[in-house]
N, C-alpha and C positions, 0 to 999 in steps of 0.2 A: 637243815633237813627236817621236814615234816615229823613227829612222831603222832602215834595214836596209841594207846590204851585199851588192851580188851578184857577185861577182868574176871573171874566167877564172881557166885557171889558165896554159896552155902561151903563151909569149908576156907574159905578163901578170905572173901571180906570178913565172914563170920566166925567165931574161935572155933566153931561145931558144924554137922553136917545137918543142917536146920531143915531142909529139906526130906531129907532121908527121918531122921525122929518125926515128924510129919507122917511120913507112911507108915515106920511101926504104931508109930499112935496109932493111922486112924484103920489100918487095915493090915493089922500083924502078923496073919497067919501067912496070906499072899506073900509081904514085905520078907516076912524070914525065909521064901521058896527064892524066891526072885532075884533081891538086890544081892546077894551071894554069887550067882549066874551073871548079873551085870558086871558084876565086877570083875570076876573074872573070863572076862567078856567072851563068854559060853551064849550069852542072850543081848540081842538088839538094846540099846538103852530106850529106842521110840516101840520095841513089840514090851518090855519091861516097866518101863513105867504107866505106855498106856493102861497095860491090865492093873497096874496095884490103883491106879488111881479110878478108873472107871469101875473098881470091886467097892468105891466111897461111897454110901448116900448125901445126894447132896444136902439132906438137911444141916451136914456137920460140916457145913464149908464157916461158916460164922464161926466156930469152933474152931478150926483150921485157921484164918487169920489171926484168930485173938493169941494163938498157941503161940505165933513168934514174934507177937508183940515184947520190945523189951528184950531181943535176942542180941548176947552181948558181940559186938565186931572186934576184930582184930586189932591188935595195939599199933598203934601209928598211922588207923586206914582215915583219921581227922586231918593229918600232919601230912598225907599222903595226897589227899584233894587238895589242899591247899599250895601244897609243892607242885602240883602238876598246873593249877590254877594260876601260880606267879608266870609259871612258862608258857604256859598258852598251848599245852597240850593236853587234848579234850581223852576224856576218861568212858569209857562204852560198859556197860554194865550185861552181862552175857548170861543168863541162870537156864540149866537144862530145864528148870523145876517152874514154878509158876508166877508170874511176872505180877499178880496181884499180890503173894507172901513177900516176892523182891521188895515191893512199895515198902510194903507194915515194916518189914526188916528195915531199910532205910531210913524212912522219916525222912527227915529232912534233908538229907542226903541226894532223896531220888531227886530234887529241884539244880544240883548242883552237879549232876551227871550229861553228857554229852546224851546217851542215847540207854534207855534201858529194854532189854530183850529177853521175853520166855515167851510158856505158852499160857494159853487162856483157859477157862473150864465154865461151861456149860451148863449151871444149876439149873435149868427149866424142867428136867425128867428127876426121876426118881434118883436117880444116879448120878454124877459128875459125868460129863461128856470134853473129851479133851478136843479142844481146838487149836490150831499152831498155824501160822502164816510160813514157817521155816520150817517145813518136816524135810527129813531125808528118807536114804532108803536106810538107815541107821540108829538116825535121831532124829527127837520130835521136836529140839530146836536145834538145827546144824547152825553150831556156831561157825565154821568156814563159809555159813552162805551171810550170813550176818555181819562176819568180815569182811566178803566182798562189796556186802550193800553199802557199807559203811562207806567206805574207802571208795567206792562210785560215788556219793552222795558228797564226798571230804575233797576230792580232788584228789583222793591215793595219799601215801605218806608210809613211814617203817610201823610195821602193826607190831606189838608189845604183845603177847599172852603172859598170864598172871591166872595162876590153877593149882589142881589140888588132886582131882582123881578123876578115872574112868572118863565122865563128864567131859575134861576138861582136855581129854588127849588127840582130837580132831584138829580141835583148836590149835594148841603146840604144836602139832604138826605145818598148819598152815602160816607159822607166824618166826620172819627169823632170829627174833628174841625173846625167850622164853623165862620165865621165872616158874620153876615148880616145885609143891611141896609134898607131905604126905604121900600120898598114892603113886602121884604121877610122873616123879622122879624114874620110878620103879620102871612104866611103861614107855617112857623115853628111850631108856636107857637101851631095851632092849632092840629098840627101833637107829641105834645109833644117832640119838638127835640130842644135840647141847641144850644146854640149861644153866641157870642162875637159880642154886639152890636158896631159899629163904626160909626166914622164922616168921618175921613180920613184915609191916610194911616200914617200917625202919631201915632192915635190910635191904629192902627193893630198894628206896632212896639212896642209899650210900651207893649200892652199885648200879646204880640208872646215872648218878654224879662223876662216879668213878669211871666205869666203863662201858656207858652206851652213849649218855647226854655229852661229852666232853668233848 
């Protein structure tokens, strides 16, 4: 049987929420109204992130990439591509957040990913202008549409979620094996939907051997 991989990244592949320090950095007064509401999902992630990000000038997007250059990833996510790699099961890189910061975080990584997805941003105005080929009426990248494209594109197969918080809880929901940490255990739980709690990607491997791949 088919598997696929749907991953975050900020939080998830990343020991931090690399995305979110991105918004207090570059627009903190918004950031500290806002992502408190997102979270506890009082406010839209795509009416929430639009405004912290479109309150950026864009002259500080160069500043914005350089910011998570160098941003450390989670322990075992080297050992985790290449585990998935031996098996020929392709890995989707999913970030609410912005698919150019995805890159810088990656490096060399983003070469060795089946498919990487966020949104785009607009420096031509004064301002960031956010751009998304995946908005919903919710979020401004619906990872479940992303999932579907995928899985049209793949010929289908069992989609894996691999998450962290808020962000990631559409996702989980769409996917019937889930691994999540942080935040999103929390919002699972309440939804009655199983999970594969982890630390790293260490732990995914033991239990993706143990009790999904087997």
């Amino acid at each position: 049987m088919t598997h696929i991989v749907f991953c975050d990244l900020d939080g998830t592949v990343t020991g931090e929420e690399s995305f979110v320090r991105v918004l207090k950095t570059f627009s903190p007064a918004l950031s500290g109204v806002l992502i408190p509401r997102m979270i506890s999902r009082t406010m839209s992630l795509r009416e929430g992130v639009r405004a912290i990000l479109e309150s950026i000038e864009s002259r500080h997007y160069p500043e914005m990439l350089a910011s998570v250059r160098n941003t450390p990833l989670r322990a075992g996510f080297r050992e985790f591509v290449d585990f998935l790699g031996e098996r020929g099961i392709p890995i989707v890189i999913v970030t609410a957040g912005v698919e150019a910061l995805a890159r810088t975080i990656l490096g060399g990584f983003a070469t060795r990913v089946y498919g990487l997805y966020g949104l785009d941003l607009d420096t031509g105005s004064a301002y960031l202008k956010v751009r998304s080929g995946w908005e919903s009426e919710t979020e401004l990248v619906s990872k479940p549409a992303v999932i579907r494209h995928v899985l049209e594109k793949t010929g289908g197969g069992v989609a894996i979620a691999i998450g962290d918080s808020v962000t990631d809880f559409e996702m989980a929901l769409a996917c019937p094996v889930v691994f999540a940490r942080d935040r999103l255990p929390g919002y699972l739980l309440e939804e009655g939907k199983s999970f594969f709690p982890f630390g790293d990607f260490f732990d995914v491997m033991r239990i993706l051997k143990k009790s999904v791949l087997a």
